[in-house]
matplotlib code that plots the C-alpha trace (Angstrom):
import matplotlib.pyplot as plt

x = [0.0, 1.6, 2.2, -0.2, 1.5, 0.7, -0.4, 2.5, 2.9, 4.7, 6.4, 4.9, 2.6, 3.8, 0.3, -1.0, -2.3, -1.7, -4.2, -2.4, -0.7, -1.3, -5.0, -5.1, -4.2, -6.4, -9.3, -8.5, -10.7, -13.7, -13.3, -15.0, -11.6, -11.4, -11.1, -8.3, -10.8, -12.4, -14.6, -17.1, -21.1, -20.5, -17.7, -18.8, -18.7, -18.0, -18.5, -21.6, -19.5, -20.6, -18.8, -19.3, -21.4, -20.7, -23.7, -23.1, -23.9, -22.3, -20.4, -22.1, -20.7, -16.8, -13.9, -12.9, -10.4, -12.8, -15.3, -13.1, -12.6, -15.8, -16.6, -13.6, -15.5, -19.3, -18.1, -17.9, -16.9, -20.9, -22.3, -19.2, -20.7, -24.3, -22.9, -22.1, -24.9, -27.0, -23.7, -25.0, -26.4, -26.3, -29.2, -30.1, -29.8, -30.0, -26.5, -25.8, -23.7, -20.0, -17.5, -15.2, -14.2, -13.6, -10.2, -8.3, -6.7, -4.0, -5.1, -4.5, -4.0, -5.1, -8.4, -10.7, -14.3, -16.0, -18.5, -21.7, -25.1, -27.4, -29.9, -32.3, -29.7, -29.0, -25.6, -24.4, -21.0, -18.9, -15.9, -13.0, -9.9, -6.9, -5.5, -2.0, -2.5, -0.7, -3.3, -2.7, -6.3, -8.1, -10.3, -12.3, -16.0, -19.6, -21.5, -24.5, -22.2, -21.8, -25.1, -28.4, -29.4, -31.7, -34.4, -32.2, -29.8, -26.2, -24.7, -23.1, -20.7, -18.6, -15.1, -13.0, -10.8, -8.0, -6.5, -9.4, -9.5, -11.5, -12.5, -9.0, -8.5, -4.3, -3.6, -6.8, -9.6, -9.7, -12.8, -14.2, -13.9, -15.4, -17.3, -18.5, -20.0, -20.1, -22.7, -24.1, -25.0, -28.2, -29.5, -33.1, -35.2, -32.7, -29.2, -27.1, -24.9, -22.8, -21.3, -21.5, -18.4, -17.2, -14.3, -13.9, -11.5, -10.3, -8.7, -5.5, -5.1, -4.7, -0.8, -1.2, -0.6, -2.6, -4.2, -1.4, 1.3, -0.5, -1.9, -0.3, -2.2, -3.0, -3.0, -5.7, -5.7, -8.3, -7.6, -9.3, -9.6, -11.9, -10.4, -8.0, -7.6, -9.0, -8.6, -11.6, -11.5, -14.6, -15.5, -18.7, -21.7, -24.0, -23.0, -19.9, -19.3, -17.9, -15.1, -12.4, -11.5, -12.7, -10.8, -11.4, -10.5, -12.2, -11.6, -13.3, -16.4, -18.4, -22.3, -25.0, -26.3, -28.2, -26.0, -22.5, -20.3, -17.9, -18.9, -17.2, -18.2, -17.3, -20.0, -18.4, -18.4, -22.0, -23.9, -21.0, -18.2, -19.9, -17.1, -14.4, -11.7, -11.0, -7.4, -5.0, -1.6, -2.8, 1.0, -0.3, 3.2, 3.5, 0.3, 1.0, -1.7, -3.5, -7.0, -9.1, -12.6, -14.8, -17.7, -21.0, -24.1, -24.6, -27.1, -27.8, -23.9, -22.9, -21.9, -20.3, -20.3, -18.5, -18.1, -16.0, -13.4, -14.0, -13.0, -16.1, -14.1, -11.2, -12.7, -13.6, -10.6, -9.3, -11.2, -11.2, -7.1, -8.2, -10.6, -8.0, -5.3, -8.1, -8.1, -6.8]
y = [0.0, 3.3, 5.8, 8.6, 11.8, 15.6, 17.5, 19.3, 21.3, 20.1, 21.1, 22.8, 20.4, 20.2, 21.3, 23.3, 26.5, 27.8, 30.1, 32.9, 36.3, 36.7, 35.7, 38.1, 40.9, 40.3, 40.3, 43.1, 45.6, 43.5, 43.5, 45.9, 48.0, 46.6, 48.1, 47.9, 46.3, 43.9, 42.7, 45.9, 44.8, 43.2, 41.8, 42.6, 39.9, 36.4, 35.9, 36.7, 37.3, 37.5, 38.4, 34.9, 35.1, 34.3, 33.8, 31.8, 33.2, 36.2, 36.5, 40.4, 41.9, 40.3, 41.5, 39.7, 37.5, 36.8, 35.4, 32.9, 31.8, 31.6, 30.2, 27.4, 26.7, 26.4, 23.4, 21.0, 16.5, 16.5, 19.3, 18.0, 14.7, 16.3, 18.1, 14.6, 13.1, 15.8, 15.8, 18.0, 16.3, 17.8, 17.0, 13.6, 13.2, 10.7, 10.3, 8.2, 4.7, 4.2, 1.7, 2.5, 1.6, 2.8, 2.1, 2.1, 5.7, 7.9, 10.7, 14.3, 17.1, 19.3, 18.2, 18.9, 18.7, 21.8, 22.3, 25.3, 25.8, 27.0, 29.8, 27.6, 26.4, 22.6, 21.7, 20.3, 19.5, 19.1, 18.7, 21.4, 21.9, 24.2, 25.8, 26.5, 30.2, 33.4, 34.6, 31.3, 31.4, 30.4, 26.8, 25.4, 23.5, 22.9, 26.2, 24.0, 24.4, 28.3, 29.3, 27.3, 28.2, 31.2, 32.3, 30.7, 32.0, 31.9, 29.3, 30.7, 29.5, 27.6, 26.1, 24.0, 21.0, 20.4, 16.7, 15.8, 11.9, 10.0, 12.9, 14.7, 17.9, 18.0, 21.5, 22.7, 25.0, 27.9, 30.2, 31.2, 35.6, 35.5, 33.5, 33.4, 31.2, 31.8, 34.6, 32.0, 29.6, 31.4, 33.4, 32.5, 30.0, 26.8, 26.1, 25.7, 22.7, 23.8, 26.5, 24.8, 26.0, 28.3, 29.7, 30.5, 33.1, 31.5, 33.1, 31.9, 29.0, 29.4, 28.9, 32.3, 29.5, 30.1, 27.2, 26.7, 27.0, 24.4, 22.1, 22.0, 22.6, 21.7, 24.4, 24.6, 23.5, 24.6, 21.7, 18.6, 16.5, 13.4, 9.8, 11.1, 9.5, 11.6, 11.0, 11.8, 12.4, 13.4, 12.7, 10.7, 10.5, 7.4, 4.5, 6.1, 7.6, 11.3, 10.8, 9.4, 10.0, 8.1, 8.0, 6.6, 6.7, 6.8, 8.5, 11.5, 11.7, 14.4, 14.1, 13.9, 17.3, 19.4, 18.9, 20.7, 18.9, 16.1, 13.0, 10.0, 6.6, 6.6, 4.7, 6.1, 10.1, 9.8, 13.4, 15.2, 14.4, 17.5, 19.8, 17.5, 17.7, 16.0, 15.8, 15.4, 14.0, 12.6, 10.7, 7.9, 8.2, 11.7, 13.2, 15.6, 16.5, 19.5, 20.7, 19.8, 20.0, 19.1, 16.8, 18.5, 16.5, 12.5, 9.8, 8.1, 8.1, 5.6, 8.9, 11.8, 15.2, 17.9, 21.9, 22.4, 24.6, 26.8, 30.9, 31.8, 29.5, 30.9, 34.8, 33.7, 32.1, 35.6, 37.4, 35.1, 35.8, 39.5, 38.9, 36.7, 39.4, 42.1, 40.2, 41.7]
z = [0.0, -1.1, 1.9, 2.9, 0.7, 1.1, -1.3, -2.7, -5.5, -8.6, -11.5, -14.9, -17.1, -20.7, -21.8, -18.5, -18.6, -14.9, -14.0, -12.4, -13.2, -16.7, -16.3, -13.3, -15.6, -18.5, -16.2, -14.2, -15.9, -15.4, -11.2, -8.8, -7.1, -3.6, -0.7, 2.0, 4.3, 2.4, -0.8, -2.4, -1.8, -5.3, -7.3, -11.2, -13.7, -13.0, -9.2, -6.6, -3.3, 0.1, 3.5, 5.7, 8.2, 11.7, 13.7, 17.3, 20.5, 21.3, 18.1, 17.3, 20.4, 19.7, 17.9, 14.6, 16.0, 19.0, 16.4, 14.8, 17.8, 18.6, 15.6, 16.2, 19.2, 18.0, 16.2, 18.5, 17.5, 18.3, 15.6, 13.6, 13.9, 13.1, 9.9, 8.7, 9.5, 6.8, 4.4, 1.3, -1.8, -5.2, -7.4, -8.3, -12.3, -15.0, -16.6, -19.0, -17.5, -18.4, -17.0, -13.8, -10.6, -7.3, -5.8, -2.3, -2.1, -0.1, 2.5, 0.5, 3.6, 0.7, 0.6, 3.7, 5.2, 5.2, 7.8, 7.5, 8.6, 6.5, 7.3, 8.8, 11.7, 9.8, 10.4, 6.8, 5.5, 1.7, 0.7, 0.0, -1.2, -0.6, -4.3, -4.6, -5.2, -4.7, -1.9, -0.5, 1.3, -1.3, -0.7, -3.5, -3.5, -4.8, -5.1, -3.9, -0.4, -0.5, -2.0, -1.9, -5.5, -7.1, -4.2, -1.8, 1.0, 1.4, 4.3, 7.7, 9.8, 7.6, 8.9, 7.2, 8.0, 6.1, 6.0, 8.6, 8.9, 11.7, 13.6, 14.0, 12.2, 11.9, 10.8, 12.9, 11.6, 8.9, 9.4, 6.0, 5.6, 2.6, -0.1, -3.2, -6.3, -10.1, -10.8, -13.1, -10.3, -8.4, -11.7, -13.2, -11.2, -11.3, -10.5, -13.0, -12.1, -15.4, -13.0, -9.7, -8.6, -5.4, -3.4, 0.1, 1.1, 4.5, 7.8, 9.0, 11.6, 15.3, 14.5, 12.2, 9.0, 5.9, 4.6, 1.7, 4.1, 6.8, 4.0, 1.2, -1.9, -5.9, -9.0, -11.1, -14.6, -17.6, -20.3, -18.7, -21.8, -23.1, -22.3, -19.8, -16.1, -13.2, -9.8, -7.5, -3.3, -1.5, 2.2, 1.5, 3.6, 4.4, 3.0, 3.8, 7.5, 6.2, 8.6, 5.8, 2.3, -0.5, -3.8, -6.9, -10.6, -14.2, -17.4, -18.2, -20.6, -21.7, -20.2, -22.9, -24.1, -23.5, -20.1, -21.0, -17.9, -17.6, -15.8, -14.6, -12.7, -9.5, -7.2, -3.9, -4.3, -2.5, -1.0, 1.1, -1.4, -3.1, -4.2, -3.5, -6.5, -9.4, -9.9, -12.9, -13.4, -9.7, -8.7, -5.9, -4.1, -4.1, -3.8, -6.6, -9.1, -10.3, -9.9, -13.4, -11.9, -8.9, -7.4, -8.4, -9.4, -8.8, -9.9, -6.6, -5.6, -9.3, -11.4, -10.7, -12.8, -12.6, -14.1, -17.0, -16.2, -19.0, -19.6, -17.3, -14.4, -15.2, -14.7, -12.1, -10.1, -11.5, -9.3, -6.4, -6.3, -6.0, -3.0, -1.5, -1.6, -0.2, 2.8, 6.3]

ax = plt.figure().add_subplot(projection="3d")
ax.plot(x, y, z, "-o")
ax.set_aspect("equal")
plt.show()
């Protein structure tokens, strides 16, 4: 059995387009200026954004630091344990049925539980994952985690978990500051699962570590292709506990249209595996890979679709990069 690796990052991909400076600049005349202390009331373009909400006991009345911890503390291992008992579900759809396999995998300490309420009070819980960016407190997931869809409400209280396994949370908690989804996802009167995609912009660790520093993390990559292998980790819910991290591998296929996504087979990314990435040039012993897309929609747990990460994903990682840095 290969060894448990970390996340690391890894050297340029022959045909990789990173998605970093250069892309930064070329959208930098689409992005709302932001302010020293944070995000405007609305990032322009490609992104809805939204200052996280803390809301525990108390939390009004504190000073930003004294809500993280706050925060740290509201989540308890028995509302921990609550969140994975609801784990989020994407919407159950017919896709078409292709051959694959689920696998024994390593532990990434990129990849995380994230763990929110939503408006209502429900604990709830996904899947995230640290990117290797220049803000370095950037974590990706499922829109359907952030953002409940058009004439819905945005979660609260989210924390997330990097490298949590069994219960333990190694490089301890990373409060969310602010989120956001594609400002595709919540338009009209459905979600669009095509852009089910979303970033939180996370505080620093009770050690003062950003996430990338703790955790490691993956880049993102733009040219996921047909027929190529893609490795898949979520924390999956019941049949699953959503205390470990299930892996598995298939080659990637386009869905049927009119649904414009890329789909795989992999029976164990069940409801809570939502967001959870799907990884290129994935190296078992090292733990190196890149980001090529992410858990979105499932038929009953057997197939898995995700976004493409297409120019509108890439406008928007843009300007998720430029909330990141706006951070205190």
């Amino acid at each position: 059995m290969s060894p448990a690796p970390s996340a690391a990052r890894s050297g340029p991909r022959s045909r990789l387009r990173h998605l970093r400076a250069g892309l930064l600049a070329m959208c930098l005349a689409a992005v709302t200026v932001l302010g020293a202390s944070g995000p405007a009331d609305a990032v322009t373009g490609a992104a809805s954004d939204h200052r996280a909400i803390v809301d525990v006991p108390g939390a009004a009345t504190l000073s930003a630091a004294g809500r993280q911890e706050a925060l740290l503390a509201h989540w308890t291992p028995e509302r921990i344990s609550e969140a994975l008992a609801n784990e989020a579900g994407a919407e159950a759809r017919s896709l078409p049925r292709q051959q694959g396999a689920a696998v024994e995998g390593p532990h990434s300490t990129a990849v995380g539980k994230l763990v929110f309420e939503h408006a209502n009070g429900k604990a709830d819980a996904c899947t995230g994952t640290v990117v290797d960016s220049d803000s370095e407190v950037l974590v990706l997931t499922a829109a359907h985690c952030l953002h409940d869809g058009p004439g819905g409400d945005w979660t609260k209280n989210q924390v997330f978990y990097p490298g949590f396994h069994d219960g333990s949370a190694p490089y301890g908690g990373f409060t969310a500051w602010n989120i956001a989804t594609s400002s595709q996802w919540d338009i009209g009167t459905k979600a669009d699962y095509e852009h089910d995609y979303g970033m939180l912009v996370v505080n620093d660790n009770a050690s003062g570590e950003t996430a990338l520093e703790a955790a490691g993390g993956y880049q993102m990559a733009s040219d996921m292709r047909a027929g190529e292998q893609v490795s898949l980790i979520g924390y999956s819910g019941p049949p699953f506990d959503g205390n470990h991290q299930e892996f598995c591998q298939d080659l990637v296929e386009p869905t049927v249209p009119p649904l414009n996504m890329w789909q795989v087979e992999c029976p164990n990314m069940t409801p809570g595996s939502s967001g959870g990435p799907w990884l290129l040039d994935y190296d078992y012993d090292t733990g190196t890979g890149y980001i090529g897309g992410l858990n979105s929609i499932n038929d009953t747990g057997d197939f898995m679709a995700s976004p493409r990460f297409d120019s509108d994903m890439q406008a928007f990682y843009a300007l998720m990069e430029q909330i990141g840095d706006a951070r205190p």
